[in-house]
N, C-alpha and C positions, 0 to 999 in steps of 0.2 A: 504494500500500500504506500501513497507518496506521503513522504513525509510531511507534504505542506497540507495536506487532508488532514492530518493525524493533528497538527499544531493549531489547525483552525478550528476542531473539534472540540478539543481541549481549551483553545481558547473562549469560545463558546460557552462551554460545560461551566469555566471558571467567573465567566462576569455572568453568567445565572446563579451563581451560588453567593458571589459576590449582592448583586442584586434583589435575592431572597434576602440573606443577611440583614443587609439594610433596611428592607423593609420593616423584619421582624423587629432590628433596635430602634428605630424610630418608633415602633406602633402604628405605623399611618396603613389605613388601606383609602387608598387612592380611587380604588373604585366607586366607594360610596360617596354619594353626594347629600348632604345634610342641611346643605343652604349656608350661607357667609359663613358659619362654623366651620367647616369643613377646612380652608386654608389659612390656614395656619403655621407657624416658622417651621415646624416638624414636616407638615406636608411639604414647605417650597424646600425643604434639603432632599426630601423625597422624588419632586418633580426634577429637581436642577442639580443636586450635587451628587446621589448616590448613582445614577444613569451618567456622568460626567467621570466619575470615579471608573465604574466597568467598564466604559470606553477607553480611559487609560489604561486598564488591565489588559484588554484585550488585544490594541494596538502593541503593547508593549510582548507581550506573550507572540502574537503572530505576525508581528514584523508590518511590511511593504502592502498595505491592501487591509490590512484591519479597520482600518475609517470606516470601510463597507461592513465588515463583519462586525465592527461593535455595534450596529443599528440592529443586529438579530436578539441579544440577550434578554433585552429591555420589552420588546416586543415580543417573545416568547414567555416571559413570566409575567407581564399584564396580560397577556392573554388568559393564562393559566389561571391566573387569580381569578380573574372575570368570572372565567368559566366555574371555579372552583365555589366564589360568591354566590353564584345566579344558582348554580344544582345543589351545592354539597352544603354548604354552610349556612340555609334561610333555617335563621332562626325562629321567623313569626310561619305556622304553617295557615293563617289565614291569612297573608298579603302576601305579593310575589314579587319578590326582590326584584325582580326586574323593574319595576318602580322606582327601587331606590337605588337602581346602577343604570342611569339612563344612557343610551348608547351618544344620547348629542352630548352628554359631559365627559364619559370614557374617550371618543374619539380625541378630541381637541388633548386632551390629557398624555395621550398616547403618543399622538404626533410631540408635545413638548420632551417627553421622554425619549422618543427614538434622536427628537434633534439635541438633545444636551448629550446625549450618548455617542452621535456622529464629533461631537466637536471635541470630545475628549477625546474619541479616537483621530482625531485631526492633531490634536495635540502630542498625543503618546506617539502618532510615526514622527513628528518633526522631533519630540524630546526623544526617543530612541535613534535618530539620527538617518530616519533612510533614504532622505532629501540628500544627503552628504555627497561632494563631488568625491572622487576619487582621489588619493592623496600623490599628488607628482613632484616629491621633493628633488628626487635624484634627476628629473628632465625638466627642470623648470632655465627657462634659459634668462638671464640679467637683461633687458633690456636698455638698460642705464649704465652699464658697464662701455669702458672704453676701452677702442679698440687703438690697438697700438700700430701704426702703420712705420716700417722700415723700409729703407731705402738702398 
């Protein structure tokens, strides 16, 4: 198998866990909407800083092209949640969460997450370096240098 398969996988695998994580120590589920309560400093590190974080992770872990791959993480465990809120976890069984996870507040929510997660993986290729030219110390030629003309 390529190894660039294996590292993207894993990179993957890691800013979902990273992104679970975070979820759980903030407390925030993002899914649910409450009305003006609902954002709150906990949530905007939710929306902005813990999807910004796995983007670093993931960049950083898969190198040249993780900017794209860190947009899958964030979007795979809001998904999950979503999914996991709407079926598994309605706690009132006379109203239907679906109610209180409206797909016109999840959307907008999702997109902010997938874009804080794009920019940190923008960030983590240029802080891992794979913009870097190539290092030519031994052929770099003096353009400043004088040339000695004999006669």
């Amino acid at each position: 198998m390529n190894s660039r398969y294996v590292k993207g996988f894993i990179a993957v695998l890691v800013g979902m866990a990273i992104n679970y994580l975070g979820d759980k120590a903030l407390g925030v589920n993002i899914e649910i909407f409450t009305g003006i309560s609902t954002f709150t400093f906990a949530w905007m590190l939710d929306i902005f800083l813990v999807p910004f974080i796995v983007g670093l992770a993931v960049s950083w872990i898969f190198g040249l092209g993780g900017k794209w791959l860190a947009c899958l993480p964030p979007l795979f465990v809001r998904c999950i949640s979503f999914v996991h809120l709407t079926y598994f976890d309605n706690s009132s069984t006379d109203t239907d969460l679906f109610f209180q996870v409206p797909l016109a507040y999840w959307g907008p929510c999702l997109i902010l997450v997938v874009e804080a997660a794009n920019f940190g993986g923008i960030i983590g290729e240029v802080w891992k370096g794979v913009y870097r030219r190539p290092s030519t110390e031994n052929e770099e030629i003096s353009m400043t240098a004088t040339t000695k003309i004999t006669t």
